[in-house]
FIBANU-630387 format. One record per residue: x, y, z of N, C-alpha, C, O in turn; residue in three letters. Coordinates in steps of 0.05 Angstrom, whole numbers, padded with zeros to 5 digits, always signed. Example, Ala and Ser with C-alpha at 12.3 -4.5 7.8 and 13.67 -1.06 7.14 Angstrom:
<rs>
+00264-00114+00156+00246-00090+00156+00264-00066+00156+00285-00066+00169ALA+00257-00045+00142+00273-00021+00143+00258+00001+00157+00268+00023+00161SER
</rs>
This chain:
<rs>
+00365-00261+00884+00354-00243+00904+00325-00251+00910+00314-00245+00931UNK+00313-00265+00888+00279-00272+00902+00284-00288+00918+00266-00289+00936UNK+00303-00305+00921+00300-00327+00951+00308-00311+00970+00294-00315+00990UNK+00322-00297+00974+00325-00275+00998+00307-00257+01007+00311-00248+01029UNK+00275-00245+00984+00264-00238+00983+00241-00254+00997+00228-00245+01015UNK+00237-00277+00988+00219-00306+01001+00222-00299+01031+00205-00288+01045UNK+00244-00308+01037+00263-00307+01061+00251-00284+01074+00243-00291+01096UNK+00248-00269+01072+00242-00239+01080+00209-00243+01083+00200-00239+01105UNK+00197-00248+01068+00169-00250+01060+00160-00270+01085+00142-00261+01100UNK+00170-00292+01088+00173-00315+01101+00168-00305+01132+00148-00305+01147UNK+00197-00294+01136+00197-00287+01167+00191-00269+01185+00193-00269+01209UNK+00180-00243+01163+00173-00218+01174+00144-00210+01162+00131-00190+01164UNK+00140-00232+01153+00113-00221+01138+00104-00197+01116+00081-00191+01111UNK+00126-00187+01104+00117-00168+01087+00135-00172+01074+00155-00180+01085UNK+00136-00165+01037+00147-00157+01024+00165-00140+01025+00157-00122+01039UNK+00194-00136+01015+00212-00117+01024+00211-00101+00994+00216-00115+00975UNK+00206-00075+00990+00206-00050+00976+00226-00061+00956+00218-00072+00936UNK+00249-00057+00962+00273-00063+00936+00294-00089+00953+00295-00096+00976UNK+00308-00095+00933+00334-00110+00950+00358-00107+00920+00357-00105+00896UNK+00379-00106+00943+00398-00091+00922+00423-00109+00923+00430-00113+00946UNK+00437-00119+00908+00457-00132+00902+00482-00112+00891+00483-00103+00868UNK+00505-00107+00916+00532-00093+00900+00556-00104+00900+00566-00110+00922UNK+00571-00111+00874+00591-00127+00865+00608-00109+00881+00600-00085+00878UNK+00629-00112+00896+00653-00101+00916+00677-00096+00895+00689-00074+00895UNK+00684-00117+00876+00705-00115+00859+00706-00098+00832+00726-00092+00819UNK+00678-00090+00828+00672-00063+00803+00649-00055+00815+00631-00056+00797UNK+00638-00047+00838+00610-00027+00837+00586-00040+00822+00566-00026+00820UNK+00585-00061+00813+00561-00057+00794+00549-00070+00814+00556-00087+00830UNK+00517-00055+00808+00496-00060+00821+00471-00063+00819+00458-00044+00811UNK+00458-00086+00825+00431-00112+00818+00411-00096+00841+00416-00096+00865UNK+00386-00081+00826+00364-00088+00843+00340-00102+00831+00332-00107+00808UNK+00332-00106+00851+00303-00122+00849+00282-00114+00858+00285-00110+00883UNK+00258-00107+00849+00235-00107+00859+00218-00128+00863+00208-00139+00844UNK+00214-00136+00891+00190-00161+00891+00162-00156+00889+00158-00132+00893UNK+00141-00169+00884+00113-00175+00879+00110-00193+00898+00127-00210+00903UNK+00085-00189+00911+00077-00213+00932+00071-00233+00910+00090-00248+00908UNK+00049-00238+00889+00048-00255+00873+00069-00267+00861+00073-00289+00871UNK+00083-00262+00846+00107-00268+00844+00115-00282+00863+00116-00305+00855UNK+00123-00279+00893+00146-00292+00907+00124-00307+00921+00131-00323+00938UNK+00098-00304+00917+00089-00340+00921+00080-00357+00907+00067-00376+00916UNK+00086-00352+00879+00093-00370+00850+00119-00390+00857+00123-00414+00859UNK+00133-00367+00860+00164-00382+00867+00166-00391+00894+00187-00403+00897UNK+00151-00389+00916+00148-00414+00932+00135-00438+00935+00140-00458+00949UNK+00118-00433+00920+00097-00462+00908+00127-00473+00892+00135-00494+00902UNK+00143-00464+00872+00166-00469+00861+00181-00485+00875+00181-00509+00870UNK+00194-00477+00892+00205-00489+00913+00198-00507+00933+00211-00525+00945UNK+00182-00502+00934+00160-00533+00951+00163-00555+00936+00173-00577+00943UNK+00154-00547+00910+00154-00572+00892+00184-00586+00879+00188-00610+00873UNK+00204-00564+00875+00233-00577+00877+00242-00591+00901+00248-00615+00900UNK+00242-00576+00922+00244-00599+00941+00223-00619+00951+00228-00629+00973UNK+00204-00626+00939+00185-00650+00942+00196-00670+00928+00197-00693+00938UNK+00208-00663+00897+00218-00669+00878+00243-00694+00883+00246-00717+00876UNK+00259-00671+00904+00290-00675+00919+00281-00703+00935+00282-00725+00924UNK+00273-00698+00957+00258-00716+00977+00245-00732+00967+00239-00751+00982UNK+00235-00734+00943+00223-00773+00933+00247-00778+00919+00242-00801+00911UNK+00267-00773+00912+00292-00772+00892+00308-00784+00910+00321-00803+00903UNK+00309-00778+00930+00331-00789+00952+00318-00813+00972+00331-00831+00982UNK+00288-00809+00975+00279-00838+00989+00277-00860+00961+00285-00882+00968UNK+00272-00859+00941+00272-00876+00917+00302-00888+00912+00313-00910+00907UNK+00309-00863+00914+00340-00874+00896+00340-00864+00863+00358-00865+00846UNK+00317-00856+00862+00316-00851+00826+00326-00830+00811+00309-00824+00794UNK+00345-00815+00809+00366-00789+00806+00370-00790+00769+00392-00795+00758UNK+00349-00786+00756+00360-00792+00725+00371-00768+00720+00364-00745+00725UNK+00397-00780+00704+00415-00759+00693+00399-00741+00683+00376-00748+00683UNK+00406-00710+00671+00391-00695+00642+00424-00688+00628+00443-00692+00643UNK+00428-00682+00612+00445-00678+00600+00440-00638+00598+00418-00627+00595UNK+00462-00627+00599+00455-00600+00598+00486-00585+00593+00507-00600+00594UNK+00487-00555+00589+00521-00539+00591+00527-00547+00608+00548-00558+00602UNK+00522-00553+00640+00540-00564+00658+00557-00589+00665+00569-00596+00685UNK+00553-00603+00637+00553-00627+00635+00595-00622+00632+00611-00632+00647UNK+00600-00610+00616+00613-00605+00604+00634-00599+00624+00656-00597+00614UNK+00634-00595+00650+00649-00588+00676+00643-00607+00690+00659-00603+00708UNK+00632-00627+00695+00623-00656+00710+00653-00675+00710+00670-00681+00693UNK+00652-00679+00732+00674-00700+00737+00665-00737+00738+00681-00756+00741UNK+00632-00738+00735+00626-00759+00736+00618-00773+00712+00600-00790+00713UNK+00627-00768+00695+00621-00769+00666+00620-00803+00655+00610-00814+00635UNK+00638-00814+00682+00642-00847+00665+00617-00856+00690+00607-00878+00691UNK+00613-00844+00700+00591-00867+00716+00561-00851+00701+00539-00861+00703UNK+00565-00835+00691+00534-00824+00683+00529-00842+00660+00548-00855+00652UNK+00505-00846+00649+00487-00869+00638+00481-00851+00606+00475-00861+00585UNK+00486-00817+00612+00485-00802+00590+00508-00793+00568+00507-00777+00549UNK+00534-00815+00582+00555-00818+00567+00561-00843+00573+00581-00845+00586UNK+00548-00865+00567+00560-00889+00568+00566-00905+00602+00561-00929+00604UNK+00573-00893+00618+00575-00900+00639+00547-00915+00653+00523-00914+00646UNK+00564-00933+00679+00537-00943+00697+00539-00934+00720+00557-00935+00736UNK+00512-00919+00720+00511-00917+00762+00512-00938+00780+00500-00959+00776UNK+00530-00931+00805+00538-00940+00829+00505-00954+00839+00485-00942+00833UNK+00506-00974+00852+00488-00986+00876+00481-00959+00885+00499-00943+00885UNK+00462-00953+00890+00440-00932+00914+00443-00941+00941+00427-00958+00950UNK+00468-00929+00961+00467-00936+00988+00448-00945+00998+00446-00966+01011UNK+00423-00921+00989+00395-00915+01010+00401-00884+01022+00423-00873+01020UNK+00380-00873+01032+00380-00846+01038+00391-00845+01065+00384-00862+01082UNK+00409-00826+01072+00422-00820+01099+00418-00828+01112+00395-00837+01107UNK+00424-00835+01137+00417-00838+01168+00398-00811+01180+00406-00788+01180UNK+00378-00819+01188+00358-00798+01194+00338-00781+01165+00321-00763+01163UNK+00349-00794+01150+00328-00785+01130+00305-00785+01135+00299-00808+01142UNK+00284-00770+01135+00247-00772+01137+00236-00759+01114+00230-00735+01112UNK+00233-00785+01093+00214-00771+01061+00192-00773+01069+00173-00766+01054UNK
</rs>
């Protein structure tokens, strides 16, 4: 809900009071209160993940981390964190601008 909150922050200029999340299949229900501080912590956050993204993809340099999701990965023989070798690096999309 804080990126929807960002989002909000972003395009209307103010902070939104509460934002409320309700599960349809049992009622249960998530609210949130935002902080302006806060939700521009977590956009400096986000700037810097996708700065992160965008030299990752003009480089080519994508290092594995090993983590629980590992464990659901279907790329397991080309990853370098189980033995596998990564593929050649195409290069970044057609129209890419890092």
């Amino acid at each position: 809900m804080k990126f929807y909150a960002l989002a909000i922050l972003r395009i209307r200029g103010e902070v939104p009071a509460r934002l409320q999340l309700m599960y349809l299949s049992d009622g249960q229900q998530l609210t949130y209160t935002p902080d302006r501080d806060e939700l521009e912590r977590f956009g400096r956050t986000l700037k810097a993940i996708w700065a992160a993204i965008r030299s990752a993809v003009a480089s080519g340099d994508f290092r594995p981390r090993r983590s629980r999701l590992c464990g659901m990965c279907e790329h397991k023989s080309r990853c370098p964190e189980f033995g596998g070798e990564i593929p050649a690096y195409p290069g970044p999309p057609p129209g890419f601008r890092g």
